[in-house]
C-alpha positions, 0 to 999 in steps of 0.5 A, a space after each residue: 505404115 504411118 501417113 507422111 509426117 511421122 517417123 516410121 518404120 521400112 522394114 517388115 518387122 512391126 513396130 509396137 507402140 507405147 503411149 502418145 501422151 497427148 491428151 488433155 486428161 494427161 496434162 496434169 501428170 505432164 506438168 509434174 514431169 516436163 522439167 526432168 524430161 527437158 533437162 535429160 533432152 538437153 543432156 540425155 547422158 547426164 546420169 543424175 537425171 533419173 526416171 521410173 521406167 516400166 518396159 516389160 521383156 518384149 521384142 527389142 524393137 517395141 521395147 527401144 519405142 517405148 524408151 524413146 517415148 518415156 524419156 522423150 529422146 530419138 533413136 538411128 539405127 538400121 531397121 534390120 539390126 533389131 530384127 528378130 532380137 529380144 530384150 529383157 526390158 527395164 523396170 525402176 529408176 534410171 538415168 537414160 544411159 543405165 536404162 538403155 544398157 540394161 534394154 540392150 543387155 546380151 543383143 550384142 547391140 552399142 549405142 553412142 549420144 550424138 547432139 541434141 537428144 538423139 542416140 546411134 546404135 550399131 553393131 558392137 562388132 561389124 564384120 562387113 563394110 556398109 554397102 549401097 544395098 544396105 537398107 536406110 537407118 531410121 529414126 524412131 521418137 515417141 510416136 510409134 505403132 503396132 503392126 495390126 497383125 502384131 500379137 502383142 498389140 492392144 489397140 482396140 482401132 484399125 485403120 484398114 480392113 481388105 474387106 471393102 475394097 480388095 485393096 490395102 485403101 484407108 477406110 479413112 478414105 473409103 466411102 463405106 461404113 467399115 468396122 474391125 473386131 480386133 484380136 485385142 477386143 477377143 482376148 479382153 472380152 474372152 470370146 469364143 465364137 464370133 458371136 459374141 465379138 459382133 456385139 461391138 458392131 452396130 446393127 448386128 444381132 445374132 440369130 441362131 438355129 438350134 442354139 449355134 452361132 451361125 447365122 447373124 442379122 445384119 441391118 435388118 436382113 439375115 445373113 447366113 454367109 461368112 466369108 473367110 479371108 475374102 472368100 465365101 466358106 459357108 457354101 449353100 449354108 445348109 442344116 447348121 453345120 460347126 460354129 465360127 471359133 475364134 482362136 485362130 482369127 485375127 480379127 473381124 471385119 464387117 462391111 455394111 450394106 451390098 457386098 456383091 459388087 465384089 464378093 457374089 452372092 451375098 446378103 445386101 445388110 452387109 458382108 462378115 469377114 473373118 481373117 485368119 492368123 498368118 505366119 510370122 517372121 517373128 517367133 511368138 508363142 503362147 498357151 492359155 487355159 480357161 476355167 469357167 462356170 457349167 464345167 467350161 474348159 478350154 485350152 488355146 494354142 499359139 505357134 508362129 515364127 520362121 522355119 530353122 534353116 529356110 529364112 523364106 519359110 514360115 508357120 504358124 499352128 493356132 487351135 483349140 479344145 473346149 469342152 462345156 456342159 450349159 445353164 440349158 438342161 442336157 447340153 454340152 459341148 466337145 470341140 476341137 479346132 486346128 489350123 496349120 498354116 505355112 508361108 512361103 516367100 521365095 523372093 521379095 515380089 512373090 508370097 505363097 501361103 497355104 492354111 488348113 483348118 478342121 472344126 469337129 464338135 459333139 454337142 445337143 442340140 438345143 430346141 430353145 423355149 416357146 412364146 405363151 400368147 404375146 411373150 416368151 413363157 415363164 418358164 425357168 431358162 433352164 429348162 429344155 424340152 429335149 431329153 437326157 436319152 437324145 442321141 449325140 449330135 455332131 458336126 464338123 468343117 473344113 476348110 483349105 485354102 491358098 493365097 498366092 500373091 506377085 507383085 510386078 512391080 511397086 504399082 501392080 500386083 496379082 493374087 489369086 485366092 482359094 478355098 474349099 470348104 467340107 461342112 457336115 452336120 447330123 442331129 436328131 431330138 425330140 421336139 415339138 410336133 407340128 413343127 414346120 407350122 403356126 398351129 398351136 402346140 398345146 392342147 387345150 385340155 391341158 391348160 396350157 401345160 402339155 404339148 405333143 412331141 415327136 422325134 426328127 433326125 436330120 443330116 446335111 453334107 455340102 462342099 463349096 469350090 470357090 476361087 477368084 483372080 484379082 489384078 491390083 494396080 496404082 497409076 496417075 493419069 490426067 494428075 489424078 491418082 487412080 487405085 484399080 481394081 479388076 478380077 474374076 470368081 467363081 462359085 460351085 457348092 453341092 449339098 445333100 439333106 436328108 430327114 428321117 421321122 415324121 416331123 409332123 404327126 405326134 409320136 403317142 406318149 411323147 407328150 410333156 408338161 411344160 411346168 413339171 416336165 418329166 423326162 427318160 425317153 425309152 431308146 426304142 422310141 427313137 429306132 421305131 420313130 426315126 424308121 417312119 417315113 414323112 406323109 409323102 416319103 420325099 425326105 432327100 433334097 439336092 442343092 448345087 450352085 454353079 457362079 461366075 462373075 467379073 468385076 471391076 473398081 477403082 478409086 480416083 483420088 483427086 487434090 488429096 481430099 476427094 475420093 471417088 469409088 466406082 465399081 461394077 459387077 456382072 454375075 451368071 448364076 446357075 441354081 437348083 433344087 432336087 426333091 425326091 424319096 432318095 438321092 438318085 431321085 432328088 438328083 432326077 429331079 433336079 432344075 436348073 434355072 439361070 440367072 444374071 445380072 450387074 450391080 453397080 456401086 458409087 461412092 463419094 468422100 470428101 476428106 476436108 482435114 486429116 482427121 474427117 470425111 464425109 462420104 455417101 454412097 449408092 449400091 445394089 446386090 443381086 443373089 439368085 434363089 435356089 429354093 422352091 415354091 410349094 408348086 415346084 416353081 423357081 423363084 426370081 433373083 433378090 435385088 438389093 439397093 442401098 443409099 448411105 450417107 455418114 462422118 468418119 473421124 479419126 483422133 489422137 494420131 489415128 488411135 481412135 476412129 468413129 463413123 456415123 451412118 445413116 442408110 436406106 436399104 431395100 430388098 425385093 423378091 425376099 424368100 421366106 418360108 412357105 407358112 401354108 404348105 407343109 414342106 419345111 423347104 418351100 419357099 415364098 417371096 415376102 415381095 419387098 422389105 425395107 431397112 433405115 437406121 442411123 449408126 454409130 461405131 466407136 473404136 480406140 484409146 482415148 489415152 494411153 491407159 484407156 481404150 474404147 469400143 461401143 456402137 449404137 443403132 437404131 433400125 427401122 426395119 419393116 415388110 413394105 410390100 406382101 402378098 399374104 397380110 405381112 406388110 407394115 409388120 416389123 422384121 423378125 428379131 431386130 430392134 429398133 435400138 441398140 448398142 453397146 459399150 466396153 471401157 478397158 482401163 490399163 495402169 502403165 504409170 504408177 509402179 505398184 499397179 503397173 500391169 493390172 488392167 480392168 475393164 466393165 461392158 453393156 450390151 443392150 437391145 431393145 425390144 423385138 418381134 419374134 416373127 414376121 408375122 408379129 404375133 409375139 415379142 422377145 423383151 428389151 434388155 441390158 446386160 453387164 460384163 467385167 473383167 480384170 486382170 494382171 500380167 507378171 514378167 518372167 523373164 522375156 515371158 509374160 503370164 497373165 491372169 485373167 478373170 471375166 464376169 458376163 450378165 454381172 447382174 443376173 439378168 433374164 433376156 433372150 437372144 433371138 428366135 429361130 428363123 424358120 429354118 429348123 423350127 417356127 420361131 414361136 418354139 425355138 427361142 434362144 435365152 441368154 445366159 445367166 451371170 456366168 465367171 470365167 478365170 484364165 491363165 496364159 502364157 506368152 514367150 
């Protein structure tokens, strides 16, 4: 809904937008076309008063929004008299009159010129008299908007994100740094995990493990843990399990800084939303075919609208299949993604949606490349020290969940959210010996050219129960108006991992040359390595996680300019970690330590006009640890702290939004890997790490042809406090600069063009340690992508062609480094990939 002042729609159908025209770089092309505009506003049925028009075939609703804005007249009408209804749209010159009857060809729909410049429509027939529950006409001007769930909306902006509060609050008004991905960004940009989409968000870095995009960096901090439509559905977040797929998302939120005030156990850099696609009232379909570079194909699917016969129910079936070989030598990719999902709304306060999504993919494993003295080897990014022979690994993930929301009245609701989540993941490849150490890997007879490998499988199979109960409520008191916030969750997760091989011992006559590698692993080697037992057998670890925790918020807004956000939770958190020589001694061995603790969360925003804030905060997290010394001892509680002050902006009738941030975050009792113990599951705390930065986000159209998103960070993110000869060293991965920038220009004003859209992005990144220990750095790069493309109207269908370039200039960089978590990060280092082209065709109707 629009903020007062501006005409907007009640009903629940969308409204999607067309042009503002407002901005200075349209002043020109305004002059040339304001006399023909105010003679057809002074006489809108005056026929000789023709304009070129360009309204595609698109829902009646959008198409009657554009009218009004390109001819600069208002139309009445009943909101729910378009509802559902089609129209072919009008392209060429018309007067006002032709135009419209050609927009309202077969919707059974009149219209009739009133005084001034507005224009009724109504029914050709009425059946029925008009009631006293007959819903308010509408008037609908030149300024309209999409509906942000809308497929068709191109808008690089969001104005809202649930993330952050729970609540539907502004982020204009909220006291936290908030950034969306939309759907819009994903289509353009032509991502496929979510990886790629948090490019546009400052202070985010990927860090992969095995080459999966599954785990990201978060101003400074690592976080494993995504959350799905406001629940946790990564679990224990053990082995790898499937990547995040993009095709069935709406978009990305990212709040920044501790989330635990309102979602648990959560890294305190800042919380990963993804939000799904939901049902709609509205039919809408699409497929869409990609082609690419290493053999990539994809195929997309979009279905949605109500159920025929039951005007209560609706659905929506969104998925995937990809298949792709990699400019890495022996990997590939084979994945498949479904998400039905249904929506079932019985009355008008009570709505029941219920989605299943299943990720299952093959894939290899990828042991990245390896650093030679202070920087990564120079080694063609090809080349991959696995083998042709490994065999194929697999993961899969499933996710089923529930939304069910009451509202009592117009001020109060209940929701109560589900989600169980199924991850299973299995590889095995050769890799490098010694592999949970710092030794050097090569010999020293060699020159620095071979190294000692060995072969390690590993499977993980965890499930994660979580739910929550959130009672929302809007009142005044003392003339202040309060926006509250109570709820409950809880958490329970249990997951088993098992390795087979000796992962550090050498397997002999596995040994390769680096700069002439030669590969063919004889299969035997892989039964008889996999078969050896590690040095001290205990290969079967039990993780379980039980969590409860009690929240409350609320948001005080006082005069309508200062909003104050106050909030606190409680947390009881039971965790442990079983190791044995099998899955009945793993479990024997189980502890069980007890945590609890509060964190509280402050903010405040003081909104001076309309289109500024200034806020600040302050906030903490607590996140138990499950994992383990080297002598068995559980570790304490994480304790994370933020301070945050930064401007919010909001120009061109909220179609662009900026924020500026800058933060001071600290976090104790950081668990790493154990570098001096052998167990690749021993845990260490680092003591004390601290991240400070300044931030930029851009997001938007600056016109109604050019649209914008971008982002710049600085970070300075360091070990302030260690017991092992780390403190004053930087953080693993994370740069001290970096951002990005993608301009998207679309022709809708100049008839032989119309419809043809480009667009050109950089991503760049500063150098980077590539561990904590600073023994070598990944290089600083800039990397340049475009795209162009080109929609044709069939009819009430539009096909749009496609075509994108990433690393347009071929360059060399590399992403991140493991974390430790599967090998050390000076032999698990991450390439980008080389200039890749990708061409797509999809089909809207």
């Amino acid at each position: 809904m629009r903020k007062t002042g501006t005409p907007s729609r009640t009903s629940k159908a969308p409204s999607k937008s067309a042009s503002t025209l407002g901005t200075l770089l349209l002043c020109l092309g305004l002059i040339t076309i304001a006399a023909p505009l105010i003679a057809l506003a002074e006489n809108p049925t005056a026929s000789s008063n023709n304009i070129n028009y360009n309204i595609p075939a698109q829902p009646l609703y959008s198409a009657l929004s554009a009218l009004a804005e390109q001819s600069g007249v208002q139309f009445v009408y009943n909101s729910e008299l378009v509802k559902g209804i089609g129209s072919p749209g009008v392209s060429g010159q018309y007067s006002l009159e032709a135009a419209l009857t050609r927009l309202l060809k077969g919707s059974g729909i009149s219209y009739q010129f009133n005084n001034g410049n507005t224009v009724k429509l109504e029914k050709i027939v009425v059946t029925e008299p008009l009631t006293a529950t007959t819903m308010p006409a509408v008037t609908v001007t030149g300024k309209s908007s999409y509906a942000d769930s809308d497929p068709y909306n191109p808008d690089y902006n969001r104005t809202s994100a649930s993330a952050a509060t729970k609540t539907d609050t502004p982020i204009m008004e909220t006291p936290v740094s908030i950034q969306v991905v939309p759907r819009a960004v994903m289509n353009d940009q032509k991502t496929t995990t979510i990886k790629d989409a948090l490019e546009n968000v400052s202070s985010i870095r990927p860090q992969s493990s095995l080459g999966l995009s599954n785990a990201y960096i978060v101003r400074g901090f690592r976080n494993g843990r995504v959350y799905r439509n406001g629940l946790i559905s990564s679990g224990l977040n053990i082995g790898e399990g499937a990547q995040y797929e993009t095709a069935n998302l709406e978009s990305v939120e990212v709040l920044k800084g501790p989330a635990a005030v309102l979602f648990g156990r959560i890294e305190p850099g800042g919380l990963i939303n993804l939000v799904t696609k939901k049902p709609r009232d509205e039919a809408y379909y699409s497929v869409e075919q990609r082609f690419g570079a290493y053999d990539f194909y994809r195929t997309e699917w979009d279905a949605t609208g109500p159920i025929p016969g039951n005007k209560s129910l609706s659905y929506r079936f969104s998925g995937a299949y990809q298949n792709n070989k990699s400019f890495r030598d022996f990997n590939f990719n084979d994945r498949i993604l479904v998400n039905p999902s249904v929506t079932w709304r019985p009355s008008d306060a009570t709505e029941l949606s219920l989605d299943l999504e299943a990720l299952h993919e093959d894939t290899q494993v990828d042991r990245g490349l390896f650093a030679i003295g202070n920087r990564p080897a120079a080694i063609p990014i090809s080349r991959s020290f696995i083998d042709p022979n490994d065999p194929v690994d697999t993961n899969s993930k499933v996710n089923l969940g529930f939304n069910l929301t009451h509202a009592f009245n117009e001020n109060w609701t209940l929701r109560n959210r589900f989600l169980a989540s199924f991850v299973y993941d299995k590889n095995t490849s050769v890799k490098p010996a010694n592999g949970f150490t710092v030794e050097q890997f090569f010999d020293p007879n060699s020159g620095n050219r071979r190294y000692a490998r060995n072969i390690f499988s590993q499977t993980s199979d965890s499930e994660t129960y979580t739910t929550n109960l959130d009672l929302t409520g809007k009142f005044n008191l003392w003339g202040f108006s309060h926006q509250t916030l109570i709820g409950v969750d809880y958490l329970r997760a249990v997951g088993t991992y098992e390795f087979f091989g000796n992962y550090m011992d050498p397997v002999p006559g596995l040994d390769i040359d680096i700069y002439n590698p030669q590969y063919g692993i004889d299969p035997a080697y892989y039964a008889n390595a996999l078969a050896t037992p590690s040095d001290d057998g205990a290969n079967h670890y039990l993780f379980r996680d039980d969590w409860y925790g009690a929240y409350f918020q609320d948001h005080i807004t006082l005069w309508d300019k200062v909003h104050i956000l106050g909030g606190g939770r409680y947390d009881w958190a039971r965790t442990g970690l079983g190791i044995g020589d099998s899955a009945s001694a793993a479990d024997a061995a189980l502890p069980s330590r007890r945590d609890e603790g509060f964190s509280p969360r402050v903010g405040v925003l003081y909104q001076p006009w309309a289109w500024a804030s200034i806020y600040g905060n302050w906030t903490t997290s607590f996140g138990a640890n499950n994992g383990i010394t080297a002598s068995g001892a559980t570790i304490n509680p994480e304790i994370g702290e933020q301070f945050e002050a930064g401007f919010k902006t909001e120009f061109f009738d909220q179609r662009l939004s900026t924020t500026l941030a800058y933060y001071h975050l600290t976090k104790e009792n950081l668990m790493t890997r154990d570098f001096n113990s052998p167990d690749p599951f021993a845990s260490a705390a680092i003591g004390k790490a601290r991240s400070r930065g300044i931030e930029l986000d851009i997001a938007g159209r600056l016109t109604d042809e050019f649209s914008i998103i971008g982002n710049y960070a600085f970070t300075d993110a360091r070990i302030t406090k260690d017991f092992s000869g780390l403190q004053g060293n930087r953080l693993n991965n994370v740069p001290e600069h970096s951002g990005s920038l993608w301009l998207k220009y679309d022709i809708h004003h100049y008839e032989p063009l119309n419809g043809l859209s480009f667009g050109l992005g950089m991503f760049a990144a500063g150098q980077r340690q590539g561990d904590n220990d600073n023994t070598f750095v990944l290089p600083g790069y800039a990397r340049l992508d475009a795209f162009a493309s080109y929609t044709y109207h069939l009819g009430k269908s539009r096909l749009i062609t496609q075509f994108n370039v990433r690393n347009l200039l071929d360059k060399t960089y590399y992403e991140s480094t493991d974390p430790f978590q599967n090998a050390p990060p000076r032999v698990g280092i991450y390439p980008g990939a080389p200039l890749t082209a990708m061409g797509t065709v999809r089909l809207e109707f």
